[in-house]
C-alpha positions in Angstrom: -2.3 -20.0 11.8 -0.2 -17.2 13.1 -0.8 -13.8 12.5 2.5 -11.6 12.1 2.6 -8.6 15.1 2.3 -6.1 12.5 -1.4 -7.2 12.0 -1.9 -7.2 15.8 0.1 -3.8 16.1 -2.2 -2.7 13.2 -5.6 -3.5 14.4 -4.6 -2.0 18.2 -3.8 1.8 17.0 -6.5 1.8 14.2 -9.2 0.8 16.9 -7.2 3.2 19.3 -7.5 6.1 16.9 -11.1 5.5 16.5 -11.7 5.7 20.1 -9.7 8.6 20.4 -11.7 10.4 17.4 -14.9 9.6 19.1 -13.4 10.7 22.8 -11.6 13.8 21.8 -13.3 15.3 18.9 -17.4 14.1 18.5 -17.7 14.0 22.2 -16.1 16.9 23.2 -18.4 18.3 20.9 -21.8 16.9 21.9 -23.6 18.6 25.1 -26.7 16.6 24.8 -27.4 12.7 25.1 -27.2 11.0 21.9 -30.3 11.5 19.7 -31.9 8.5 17.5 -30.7 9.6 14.1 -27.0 9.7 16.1 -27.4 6.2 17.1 -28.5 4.8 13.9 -25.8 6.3 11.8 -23.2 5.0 14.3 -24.9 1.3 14.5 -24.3 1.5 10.8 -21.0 2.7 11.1 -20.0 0.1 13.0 -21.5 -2.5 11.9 -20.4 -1.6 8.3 -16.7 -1.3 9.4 -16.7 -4.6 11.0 -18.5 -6.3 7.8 -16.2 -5.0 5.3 -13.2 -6.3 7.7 -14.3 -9.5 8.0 -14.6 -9.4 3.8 -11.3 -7.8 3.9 -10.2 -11.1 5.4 -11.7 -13.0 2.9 -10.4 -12.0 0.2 -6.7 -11.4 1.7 -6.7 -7.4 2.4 -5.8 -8.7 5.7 -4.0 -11.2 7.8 -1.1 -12.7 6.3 -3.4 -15.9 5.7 -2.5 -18.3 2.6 -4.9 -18.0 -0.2 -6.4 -21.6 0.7 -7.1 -20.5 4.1 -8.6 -17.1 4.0 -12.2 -18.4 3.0 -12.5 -20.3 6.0 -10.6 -17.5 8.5 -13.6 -14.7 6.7 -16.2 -17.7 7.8 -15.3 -17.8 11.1 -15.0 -14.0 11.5 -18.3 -13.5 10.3 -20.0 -16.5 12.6 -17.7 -15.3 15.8 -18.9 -11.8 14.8 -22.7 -12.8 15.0 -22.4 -15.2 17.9 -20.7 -11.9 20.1 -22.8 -8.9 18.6 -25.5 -11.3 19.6 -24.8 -12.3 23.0 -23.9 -8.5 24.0 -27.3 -7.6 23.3 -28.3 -8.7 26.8 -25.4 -6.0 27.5 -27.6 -3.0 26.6 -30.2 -4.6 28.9 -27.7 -4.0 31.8 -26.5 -0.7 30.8 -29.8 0.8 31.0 -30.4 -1.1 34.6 -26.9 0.3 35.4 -27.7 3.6 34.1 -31.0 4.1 35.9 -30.0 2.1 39.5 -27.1 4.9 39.7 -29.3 7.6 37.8 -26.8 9.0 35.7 -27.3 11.9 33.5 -28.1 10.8 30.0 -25.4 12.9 28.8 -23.1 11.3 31.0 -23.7 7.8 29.9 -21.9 8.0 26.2 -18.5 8.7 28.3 -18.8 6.4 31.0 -19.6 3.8 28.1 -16.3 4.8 26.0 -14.2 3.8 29.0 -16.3 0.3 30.0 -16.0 -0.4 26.6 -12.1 0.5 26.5 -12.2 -1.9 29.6 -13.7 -4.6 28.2 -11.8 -5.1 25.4 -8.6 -5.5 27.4 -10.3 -8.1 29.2 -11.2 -9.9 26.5 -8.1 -10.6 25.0 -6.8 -11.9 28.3 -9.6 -14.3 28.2 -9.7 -15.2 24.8 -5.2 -16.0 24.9 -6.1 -17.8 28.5 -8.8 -20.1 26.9 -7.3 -20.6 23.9 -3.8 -21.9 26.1 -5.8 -23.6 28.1 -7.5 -25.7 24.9 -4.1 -25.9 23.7 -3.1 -27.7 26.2 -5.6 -29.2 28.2 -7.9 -30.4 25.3 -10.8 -31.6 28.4 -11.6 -27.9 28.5 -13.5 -28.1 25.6 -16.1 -30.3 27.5 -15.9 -27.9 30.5 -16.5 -24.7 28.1 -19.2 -27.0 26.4 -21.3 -27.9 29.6 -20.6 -24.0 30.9 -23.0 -23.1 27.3 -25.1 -25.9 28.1 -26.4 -24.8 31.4 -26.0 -21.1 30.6 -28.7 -21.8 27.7 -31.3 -23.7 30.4 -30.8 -20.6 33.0 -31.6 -18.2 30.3 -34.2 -19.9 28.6 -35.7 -20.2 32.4 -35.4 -16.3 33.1 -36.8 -13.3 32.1 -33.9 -12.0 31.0 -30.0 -10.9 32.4 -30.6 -10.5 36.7 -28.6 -7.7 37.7 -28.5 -6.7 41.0 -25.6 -4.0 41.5 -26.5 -3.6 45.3 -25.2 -7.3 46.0 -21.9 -6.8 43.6 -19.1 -7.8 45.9 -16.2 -5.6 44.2 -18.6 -2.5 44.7 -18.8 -3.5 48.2 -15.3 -3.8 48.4 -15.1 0.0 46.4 -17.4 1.2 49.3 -15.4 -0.2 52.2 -12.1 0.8 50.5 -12.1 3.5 48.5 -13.6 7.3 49.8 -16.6 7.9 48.0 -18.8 10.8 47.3 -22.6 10.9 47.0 -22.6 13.4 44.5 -21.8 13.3 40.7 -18.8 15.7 39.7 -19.7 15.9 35.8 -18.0 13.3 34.1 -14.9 12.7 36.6 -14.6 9.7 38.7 -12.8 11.9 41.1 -13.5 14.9 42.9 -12.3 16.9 46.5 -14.6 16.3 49.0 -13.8 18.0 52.5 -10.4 18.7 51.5 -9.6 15.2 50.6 -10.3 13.2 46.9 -13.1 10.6 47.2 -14.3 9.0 43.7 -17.7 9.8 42.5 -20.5 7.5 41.8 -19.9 7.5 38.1 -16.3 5.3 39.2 -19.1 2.8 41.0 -21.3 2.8 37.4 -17.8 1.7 35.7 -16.9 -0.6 38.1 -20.3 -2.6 38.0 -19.7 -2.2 34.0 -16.5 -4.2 33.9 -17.3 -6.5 36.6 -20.8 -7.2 34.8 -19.0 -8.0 31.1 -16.4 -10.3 32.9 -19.9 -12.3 34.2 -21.3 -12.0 30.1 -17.4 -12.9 29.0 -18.1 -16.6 30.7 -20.6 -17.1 28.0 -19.2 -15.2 25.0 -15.7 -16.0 25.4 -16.8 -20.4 25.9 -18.5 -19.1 22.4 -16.8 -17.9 20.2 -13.8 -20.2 20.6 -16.2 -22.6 19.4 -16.6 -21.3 16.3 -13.0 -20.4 16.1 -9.3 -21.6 17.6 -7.8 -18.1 16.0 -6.4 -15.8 18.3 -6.5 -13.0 15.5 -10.3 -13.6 14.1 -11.7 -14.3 17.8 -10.6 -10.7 19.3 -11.2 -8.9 16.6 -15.0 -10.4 16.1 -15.0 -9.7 20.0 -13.8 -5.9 19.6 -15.9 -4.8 16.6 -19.2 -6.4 18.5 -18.1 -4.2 21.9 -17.5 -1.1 20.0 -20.5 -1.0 18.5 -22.7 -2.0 21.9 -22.9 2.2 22.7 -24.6 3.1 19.4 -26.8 0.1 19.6 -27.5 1.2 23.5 -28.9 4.0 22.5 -30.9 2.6 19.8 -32.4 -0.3 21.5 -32.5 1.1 25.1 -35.9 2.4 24.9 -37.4 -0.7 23.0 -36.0 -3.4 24.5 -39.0 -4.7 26.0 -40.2 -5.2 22.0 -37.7 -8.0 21.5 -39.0 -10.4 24.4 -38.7 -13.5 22.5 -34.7 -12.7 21.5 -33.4 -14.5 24.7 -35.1 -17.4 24.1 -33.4 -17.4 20.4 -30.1 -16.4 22.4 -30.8 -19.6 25.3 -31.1 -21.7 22.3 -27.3 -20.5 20.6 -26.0 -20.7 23.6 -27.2 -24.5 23.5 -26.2 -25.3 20.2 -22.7 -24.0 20.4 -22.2 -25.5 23.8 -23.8 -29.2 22.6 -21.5 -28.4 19.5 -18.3 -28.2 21.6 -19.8 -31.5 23.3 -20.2 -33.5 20.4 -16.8 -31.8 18.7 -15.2 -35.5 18.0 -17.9 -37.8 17.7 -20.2 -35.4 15.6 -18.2 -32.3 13.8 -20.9 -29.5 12.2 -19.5 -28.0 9.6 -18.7 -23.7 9.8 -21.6 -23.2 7.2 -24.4 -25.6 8.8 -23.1 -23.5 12.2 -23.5 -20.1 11.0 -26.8 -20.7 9.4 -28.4 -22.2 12.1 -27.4 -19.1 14.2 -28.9 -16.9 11.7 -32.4 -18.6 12.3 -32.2 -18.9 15.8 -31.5 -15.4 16.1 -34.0 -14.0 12.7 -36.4 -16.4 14.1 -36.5 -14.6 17.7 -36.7 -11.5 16.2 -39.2 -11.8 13.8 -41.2 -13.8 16.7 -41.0 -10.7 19.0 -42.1 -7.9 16.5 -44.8 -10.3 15.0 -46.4 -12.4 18.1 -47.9 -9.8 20.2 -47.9 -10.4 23.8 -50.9 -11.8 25.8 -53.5 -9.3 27.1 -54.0 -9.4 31.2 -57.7 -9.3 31.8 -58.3 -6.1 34.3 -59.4 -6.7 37.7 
């Protein structure tokens, strides 16, 4: 199904004049780091915009979709939705090992964000149009995206959880070696004059290591959502409405992260199913439904595991 360049056109400036709202206006007007009450009024912002879109979908608000078609397009918006604000989670993880490796000011980190975030989603439609022409026509990718989810599940069931290690990050390296740098932060600029020349502040290293990190997460949740979906139109937009709501839900979780230690185990396990689901697309087809609700209670049942198994008391030396 193609969607007219209108929608496209559309969806780009209304989730450019967002951006620009937040950016210009509410942060220009915040001088302290987002509080709690902030974050959960934005998670529910978001979140709320990008359910009523994918309803809006559904029942042919948008998308020039035929009438017997937009049931299944809202479907797969909704299960692409899940399967990305799911997988991103492990982002938040990284932003606050990011965040305190380079010790940026907490009132520096809702910026630096807007602009990884702005990042990210330009990257992911360029991988989202590149795998989708390369399924198009070279249908053996599909096995090659499957086993990529396959083993990606087994690392991260196996680990404690996303390894970041921004000191061994070749394209920081490279930044290093290339680019002048300063060892003090200039406010929120990524450049600054230092001895009479301009050198780029640590907070350009912070957003380097940001976009090079989501390119790494984009192996898995870019594999994953085409999966569930071959629609250029449903898959970016499930992509962009997850990313834009990663900064609220930053600040919301950052501090409690350690509370959910079961969820990459439920997240190992998606990453399993959608890949062995890619695997065994011709011989044994799941239908959209049976995949979205086995998703739910992977991911409900790691949830409700971490806030209801408490964790094993050490005995003290």
């Amino acid at each position: 199904m193609q969607i007219s360049a209108g929608w496209w056109v559309g969806f780009g400036a209304g989730v450019l004049a967002l951006l620009a709202l937040d950016l210009v206006v509410l942060h220009k007007r915040r001088r302290q780091p987002a509080g709690m009450g902030e974050a959960v009024g934005w998670t529910i912002f978001w979140v709320s915009l990008a359910l009523a879109f994918g309803a809006a979908i559904w029942l042919g608000g948008v998308g020039n979709y035929p009438p017997a078609a937009r049931g299944q397009a809202g479907l797969e918006y909704f299960t692409a939705y899940l399967v990305e604000l799911s997988l991103s989670l492990d982002n938040v993880f990284v932003f606050a090992v990011l965040f305190r490796y380079f010790k940026v000011d907490a009132a520096h980190q809702h910026g630096v964000l807007f602009w990884g975030i702005l990042g990210a989603m330009v990257l992911r439609l360029g991988m989202i149009v590149g795998g989708l022409s390369l399924l198009q026509h070279f249908e053996w990718v599909l096995y090659v995206f499957g086993a990529v989810l396959v083993w990606s599940g087994w690392r991260m069931w196996h680990s404690d959880g996303p390894g970041v290690e921004p000191g061994k990050n070749p394209v920081l390296r490279a930044l290093h070696r290339f680019v002048p740098m300063s060892e003090k932060y200039d406010g929120t600029r990524f450049f600054t004059i230092q001895n009479g020349r301009r050198a780029a502040t640590p907070l350009l290293a912070v957003l380097v290591a940001l976009e090079t990190t989501d390119i790494l997460f984009a192996v898995d949740s870019v594999p994953a959502v085409l999966a569930v979906t071959r629609d250029a139109f449903v898959a970016y937009t499930s992509n962009v409405f997850a990313i834009l709501g990663l900064r609220s839900l930053y600040f919301l979780l950052a501090g409690a992260m350690e509370r959910f230690r079961l969820l990459h185990y439920g997240l190992a396990l998606l990453l399993g199913f959608v890949g062995l689901k890619m695997l065994l697309a011709h011989w044994l087809p799941v239908p959209l439904p049976v995949s979205f609700a086995v998703i739910v209670v992977l991911l409900g049942g790691s949830v409700a595991g971490s806030l209801l198994v408490k964790p094993k008391q050490t005995d003290a030396a």
